[in-house]
C-alpha positions in Angstrom: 13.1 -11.6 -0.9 15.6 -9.3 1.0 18.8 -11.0 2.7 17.3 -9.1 5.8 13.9 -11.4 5.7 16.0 -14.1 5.0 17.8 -13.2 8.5 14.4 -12.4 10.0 13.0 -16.2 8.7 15.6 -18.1 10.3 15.8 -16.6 13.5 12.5 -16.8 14.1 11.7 -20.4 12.9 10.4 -22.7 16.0 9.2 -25.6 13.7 10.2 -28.9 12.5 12.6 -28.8 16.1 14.1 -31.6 17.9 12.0 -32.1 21.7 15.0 -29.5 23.7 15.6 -28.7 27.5 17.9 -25.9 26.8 18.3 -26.8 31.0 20.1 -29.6 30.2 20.9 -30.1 26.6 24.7 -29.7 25.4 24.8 -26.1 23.9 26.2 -25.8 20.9 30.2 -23.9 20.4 30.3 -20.2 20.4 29.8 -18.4 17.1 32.5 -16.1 15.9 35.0 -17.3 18.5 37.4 -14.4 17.5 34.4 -11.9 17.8 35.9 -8.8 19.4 32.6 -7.6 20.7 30.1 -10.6 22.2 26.6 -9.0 23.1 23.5 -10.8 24.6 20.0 -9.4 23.9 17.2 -10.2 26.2 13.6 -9.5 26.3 10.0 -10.5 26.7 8.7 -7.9 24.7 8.9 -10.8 21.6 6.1 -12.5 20.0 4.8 -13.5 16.4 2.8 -10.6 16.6 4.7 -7.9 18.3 6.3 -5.3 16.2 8.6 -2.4 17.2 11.7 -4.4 20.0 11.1 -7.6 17.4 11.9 -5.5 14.2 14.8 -3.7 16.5 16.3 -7.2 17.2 15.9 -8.7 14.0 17.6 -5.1 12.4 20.6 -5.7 15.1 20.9 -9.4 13.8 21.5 -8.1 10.2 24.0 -5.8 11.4 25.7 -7.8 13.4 25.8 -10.7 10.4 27.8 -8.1 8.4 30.8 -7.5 10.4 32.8 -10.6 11.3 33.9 -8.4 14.6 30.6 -8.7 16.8 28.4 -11.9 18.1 25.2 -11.7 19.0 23.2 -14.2 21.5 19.1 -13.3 21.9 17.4 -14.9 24.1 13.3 -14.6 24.2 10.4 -16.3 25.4 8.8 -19.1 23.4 6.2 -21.5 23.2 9.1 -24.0 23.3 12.9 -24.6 23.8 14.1 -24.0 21.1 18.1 -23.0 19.4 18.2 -21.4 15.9 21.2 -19.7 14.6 23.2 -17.4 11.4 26.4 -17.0 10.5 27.0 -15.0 13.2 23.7 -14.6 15.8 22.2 -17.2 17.9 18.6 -16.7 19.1 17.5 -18.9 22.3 13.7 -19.4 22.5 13.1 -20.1 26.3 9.7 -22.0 26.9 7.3 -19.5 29.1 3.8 -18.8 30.2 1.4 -15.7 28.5 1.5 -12.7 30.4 -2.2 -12.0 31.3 -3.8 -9.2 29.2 -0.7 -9.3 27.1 -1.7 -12.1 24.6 1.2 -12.0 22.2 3.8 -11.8 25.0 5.0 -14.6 27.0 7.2 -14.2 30.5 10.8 -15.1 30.7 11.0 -17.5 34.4 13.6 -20.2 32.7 16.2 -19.2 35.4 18.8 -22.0 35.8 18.6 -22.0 31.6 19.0 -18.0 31.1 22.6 -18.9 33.6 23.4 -21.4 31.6 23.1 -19.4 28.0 25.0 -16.2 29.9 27.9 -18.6 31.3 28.4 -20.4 28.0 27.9 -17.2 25.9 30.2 -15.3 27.5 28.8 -11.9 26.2 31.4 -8.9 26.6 27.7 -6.7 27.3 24.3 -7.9 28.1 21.1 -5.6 26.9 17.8 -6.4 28.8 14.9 -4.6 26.9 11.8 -5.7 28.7 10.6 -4.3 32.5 9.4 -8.0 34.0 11.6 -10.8 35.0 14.4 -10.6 32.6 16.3 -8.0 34.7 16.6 -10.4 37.4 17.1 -13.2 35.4 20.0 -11.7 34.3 21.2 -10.4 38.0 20.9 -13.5 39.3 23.1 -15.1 35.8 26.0 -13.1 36.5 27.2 -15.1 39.4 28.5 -17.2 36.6 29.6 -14.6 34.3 29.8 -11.2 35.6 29.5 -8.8 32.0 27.9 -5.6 32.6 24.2 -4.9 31.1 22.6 -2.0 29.6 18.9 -1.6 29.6 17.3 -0.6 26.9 13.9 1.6 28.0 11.6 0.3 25.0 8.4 0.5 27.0 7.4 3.2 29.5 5.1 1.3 32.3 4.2 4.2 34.6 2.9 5.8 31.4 1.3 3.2 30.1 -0.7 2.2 33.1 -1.6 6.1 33.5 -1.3 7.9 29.7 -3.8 10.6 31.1 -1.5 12.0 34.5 -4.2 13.8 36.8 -7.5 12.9 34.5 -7.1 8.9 35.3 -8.3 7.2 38.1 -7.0 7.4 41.3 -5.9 3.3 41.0 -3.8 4.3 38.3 -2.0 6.6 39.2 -1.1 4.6 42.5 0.1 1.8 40.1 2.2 4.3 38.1 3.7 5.5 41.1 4.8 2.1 41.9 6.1 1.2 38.3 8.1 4.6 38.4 9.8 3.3 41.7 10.3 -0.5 40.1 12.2 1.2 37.3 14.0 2.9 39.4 15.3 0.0 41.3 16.0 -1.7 37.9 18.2 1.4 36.2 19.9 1.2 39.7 21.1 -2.3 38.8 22.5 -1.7 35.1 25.4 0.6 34.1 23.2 2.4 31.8 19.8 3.0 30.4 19.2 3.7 26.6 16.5 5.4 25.6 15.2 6.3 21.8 13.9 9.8 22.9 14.4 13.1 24.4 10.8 12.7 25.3 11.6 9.4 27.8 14.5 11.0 28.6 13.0 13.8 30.2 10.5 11.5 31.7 12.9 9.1 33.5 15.0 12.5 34.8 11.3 13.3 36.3 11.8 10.0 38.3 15.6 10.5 39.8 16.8 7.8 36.1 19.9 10.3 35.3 22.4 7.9 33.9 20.8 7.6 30.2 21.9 7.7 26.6 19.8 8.8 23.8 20.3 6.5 20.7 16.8 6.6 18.3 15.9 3.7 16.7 16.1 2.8 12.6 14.0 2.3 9.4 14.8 0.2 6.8 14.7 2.6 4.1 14.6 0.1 1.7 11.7 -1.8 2.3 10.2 1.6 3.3 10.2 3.3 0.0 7.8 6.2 -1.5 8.4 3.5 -4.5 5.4 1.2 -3.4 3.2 4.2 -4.1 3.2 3.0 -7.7 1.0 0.4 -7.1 -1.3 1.6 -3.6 -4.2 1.2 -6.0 -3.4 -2.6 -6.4 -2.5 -2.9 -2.4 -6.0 -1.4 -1.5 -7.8 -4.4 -3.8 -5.9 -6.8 -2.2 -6.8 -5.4 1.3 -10.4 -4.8 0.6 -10.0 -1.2 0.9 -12.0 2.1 -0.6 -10.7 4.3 -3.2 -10.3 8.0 -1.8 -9.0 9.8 1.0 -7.1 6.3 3.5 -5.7 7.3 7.0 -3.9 4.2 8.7 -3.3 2.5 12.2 -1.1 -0.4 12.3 -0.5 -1.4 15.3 -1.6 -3.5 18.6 -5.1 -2.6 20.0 -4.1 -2.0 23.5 -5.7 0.4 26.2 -2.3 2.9 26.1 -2.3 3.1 22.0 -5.3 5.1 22.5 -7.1 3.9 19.5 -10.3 4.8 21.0 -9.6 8.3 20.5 -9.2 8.1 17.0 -12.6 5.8 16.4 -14.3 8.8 18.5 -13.0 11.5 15.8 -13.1 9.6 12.9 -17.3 10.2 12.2 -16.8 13.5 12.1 -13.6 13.0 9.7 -15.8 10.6 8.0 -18.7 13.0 7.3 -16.6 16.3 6.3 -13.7 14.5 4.1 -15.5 11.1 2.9 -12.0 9.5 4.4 -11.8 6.1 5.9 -10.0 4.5 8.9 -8.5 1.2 8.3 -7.0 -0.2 11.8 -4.1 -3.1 10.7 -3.3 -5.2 14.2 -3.4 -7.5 16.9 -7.4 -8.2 18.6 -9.0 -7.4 15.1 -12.8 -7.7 15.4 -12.6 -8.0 19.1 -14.7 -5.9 21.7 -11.8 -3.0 21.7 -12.6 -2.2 18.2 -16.3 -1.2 18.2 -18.4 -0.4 14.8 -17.6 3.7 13.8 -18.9 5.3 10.5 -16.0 5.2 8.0 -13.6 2.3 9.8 -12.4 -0.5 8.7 -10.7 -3.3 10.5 -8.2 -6.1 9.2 -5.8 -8.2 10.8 -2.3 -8.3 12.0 -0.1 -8.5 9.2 3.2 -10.3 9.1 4.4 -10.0 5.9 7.0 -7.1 6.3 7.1 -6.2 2.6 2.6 -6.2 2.8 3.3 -3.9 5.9 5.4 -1.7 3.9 2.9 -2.0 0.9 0.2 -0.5 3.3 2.2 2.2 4.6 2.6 3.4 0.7 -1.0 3.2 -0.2 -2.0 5.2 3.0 -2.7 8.9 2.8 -2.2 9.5 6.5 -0.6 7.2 9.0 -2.2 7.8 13.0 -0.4 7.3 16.3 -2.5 8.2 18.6 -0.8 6.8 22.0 1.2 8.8 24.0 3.2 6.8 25.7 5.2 5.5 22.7 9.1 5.6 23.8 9.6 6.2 19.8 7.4 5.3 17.6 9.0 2.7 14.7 5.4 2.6 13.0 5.7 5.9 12.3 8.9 6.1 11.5 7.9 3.7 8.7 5.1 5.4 7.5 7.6 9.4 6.8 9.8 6.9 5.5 7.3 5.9 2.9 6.5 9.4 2.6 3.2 9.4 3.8 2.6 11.9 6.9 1.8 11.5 10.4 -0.9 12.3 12.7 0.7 12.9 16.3 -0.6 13.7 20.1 0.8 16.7 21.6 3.1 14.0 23.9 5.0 10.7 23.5 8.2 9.3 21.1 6.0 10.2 17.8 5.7 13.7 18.6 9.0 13.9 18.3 9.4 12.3 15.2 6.9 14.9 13.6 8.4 17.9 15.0 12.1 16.4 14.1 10.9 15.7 10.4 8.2 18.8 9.6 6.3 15.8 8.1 2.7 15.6 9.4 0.7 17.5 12.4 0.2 17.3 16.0 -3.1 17.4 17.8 -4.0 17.6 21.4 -3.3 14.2 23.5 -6.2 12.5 24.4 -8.6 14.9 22.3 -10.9 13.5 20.3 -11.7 16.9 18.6 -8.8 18.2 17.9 -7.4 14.9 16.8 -10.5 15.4 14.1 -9.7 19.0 13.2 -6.2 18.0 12.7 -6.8 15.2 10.6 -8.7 17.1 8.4 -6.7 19.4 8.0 -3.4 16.9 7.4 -6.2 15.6 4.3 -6.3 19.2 2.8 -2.5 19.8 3.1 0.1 19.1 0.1 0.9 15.9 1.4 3.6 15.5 -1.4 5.1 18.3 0.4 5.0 16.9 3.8 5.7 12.9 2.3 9.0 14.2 0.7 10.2 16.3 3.7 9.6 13.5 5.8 11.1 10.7 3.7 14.5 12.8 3.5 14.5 13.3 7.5 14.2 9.4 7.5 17.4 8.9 5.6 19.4 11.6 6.9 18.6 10.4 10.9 17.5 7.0 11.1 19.1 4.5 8.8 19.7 1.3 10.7 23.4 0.9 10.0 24.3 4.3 11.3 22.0 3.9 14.4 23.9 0.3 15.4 27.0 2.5 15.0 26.2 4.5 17.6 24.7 1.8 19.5 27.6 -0.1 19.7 30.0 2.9 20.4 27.7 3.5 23.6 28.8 -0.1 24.2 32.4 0.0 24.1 32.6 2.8 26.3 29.9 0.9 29.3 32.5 0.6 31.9 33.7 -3.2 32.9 33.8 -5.2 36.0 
């Protein structure tokens, strides 16, 4: 087991706790006292099951364990108070109700306790990197201590709501235009917004957001190794899978993933190419997921190194939704070597353009999203695997990406 899991383990461990009001309970003494750099993370996009601002946190918490220099404070929602703690990162769970249609998220409302954690803290820079209540909690914290924030743009709601423009209903787009004016208001009230794109980028300069940076996310390249194809063979008995031609999804099965145009192509991938369609996530067997000719379904996965095992023993790795600020799934799957099946808009689309390692097909097309998987089948995927694992090392290795990070923090203007 990796020192990184190790990291991952204790940070998020919520059992075997003493009964805590992190309200009222004495906090414990700042880590690293000396720490020339003290940052405080906070977001609700954090669950057991949630996977790309989770495995961004998690990443920053190794980094930050390795140099003696920085401290790091997260603060998420939980189903309890709770305090666990490294060498040098503290993660505050904050107990907090389940946001409605978003099972595996919980809100942040804990607002004298998120003052409390900011005025003992004492972070030099505060990152927010959800779009609900933790941007005011953390306005309304810096009465007591007053650092500047950053917000990191890891979900992009007006799309989300509306990942069709002029083709969805008229309700939606009324909501997006509303969500586009709420994050407005909320880049208004940070020094900076961070985004992992030039796609989101673009997007927020659509809505009058100027005052970005562009720093894309990581990949462990490690744990997401062509090595694991070695034994894919062994990964698919485990998982109950066919021999043959495999395309992936791992992921959540939420309405703006757009899994539903991938189940409507994938009979007609089915028939011509005999491949199969395994979805890996969140809501597995529920009514989102109907029955299609070739598809498989199986459960969220946890285990980061299994994840990584099913990345390797994939031929094809899908992303359908286009309204991913990035795409860290994908980024996984070129760094395993295995190519990706992109729409025409959205974070991934980038990331296969970038790397030259998969194909594109027309967002929201069911058709084309067939015709292109088909033809990613019949392509020299060795080819496209190696191009794309090389991109992933070159761009995206976690270390260099927290270097830039951080240099965009030293340079957020004080006071």
């Amino acid at each position: 087991m990796t020192s990184g899991v190790l990291v991952e383990q204790r940070l998020l461990s919520e059992t075997a706790r003493v009964p805590l009001d992190i309200a009222r309970s004495v906090l414990p003494p700042r880590l690293r006292p000396d720490a020339t750099l003290g940052l405080l993370d906070i977001s609700e996009y954090f669950s057991d099951t949630s996977g790309g601002v989770r495995t961004y946190l998690m990443q920053k918490a190794r980094y930050v364990e390795r140099h003696a220099e920085l401290r790091q404070a997260i603060l998420v929602p939980g189903e309890a108070d709770a305090i666990v703690e490294t060498s040098g990162v503290r993660c505050y769970r904050l107990r907090g109700p389940l946001i409605p249609f978003q099972a595996s998220y919980r809100f942040l409302l804990a607002t004298r306790s998120t003052s409390r954690i900011v005025a003992h803290e004492r972070p030099d820079i505060i990152e927010v990197g959800s779009n609900y209540f933790a941007p005011w909690l953390i306005q309304r914290a810096r009465r007591r201590w007053n650092a500047p924030v950053v917000w990191f743009y890891h979900a992009h709601l007006p799309r989300v709501v509306a990942p069709n423009g002029d083709r969805d209903t008229r309700a939606r787009r009324a909501a997006s235009v509303v969500l586009a004016a709420y994050s407005r208001r909320i880049a208004r009230s940070v020094a900076c917004t961070i985004v992992a794109s030039d796609f989101v980028r673009r997007e927020l300069a659509a809505l009058g957001i100027e005052r970005t940076a562009r720093v894309p996310l990581g990949v462990d390249l490690d744990l997401h190794h062509p090595r694991r194809r070695a034994w894919a063979a062994e990964t698919r008995r485990r998982y109950d899978l066919p021999e043959g031609p495999l395309a992936l999804y791992l992921g959540r099965f939420s309405r703006e993933k757009r899994v539903d145009v991938a189940l409507d192509a994938w009979p007609e991938v089915h028939r011509r190419t005999g491949a199969h369609l395994v979805l890996v996530g969140a809501g597995a067997g529920g009514p989102r997921v109907p029955s299609r000719p070739g598809v498989l379904v199986r459960p969220f996965e946890r285990n980061r190194e299994a994840v990584a095992d099913l990345h390797a023993a994939a031929d094809i790795d899908l992303a359908p939704g286009p309204a991913e600020t990035f795409g860290l799934a994908a980024l996984e799957a070129l760094a395993s070597a295995t190519p990706v099946l992109a729409p025409s808009a959205g974070g991934v689309t980038e990331l296969v353009e970038r790397s030259g390692g998969g194909r594109i097909f027309r967002t929201g097309e069911s058709a084309s999203l067939a015709e292109e998987a088909i033809a990613l089948l019949g392509d020299d995927r060795a080819a496209l695997g190696a191009r794309a694992r090389l991109y992933a090392e070159r761009e995206h290795d976690w270390g260099s990406v927290f270097d830039r990070l951080f240099e965009v923090y030293r340079h957020v203007p004080r006071g």
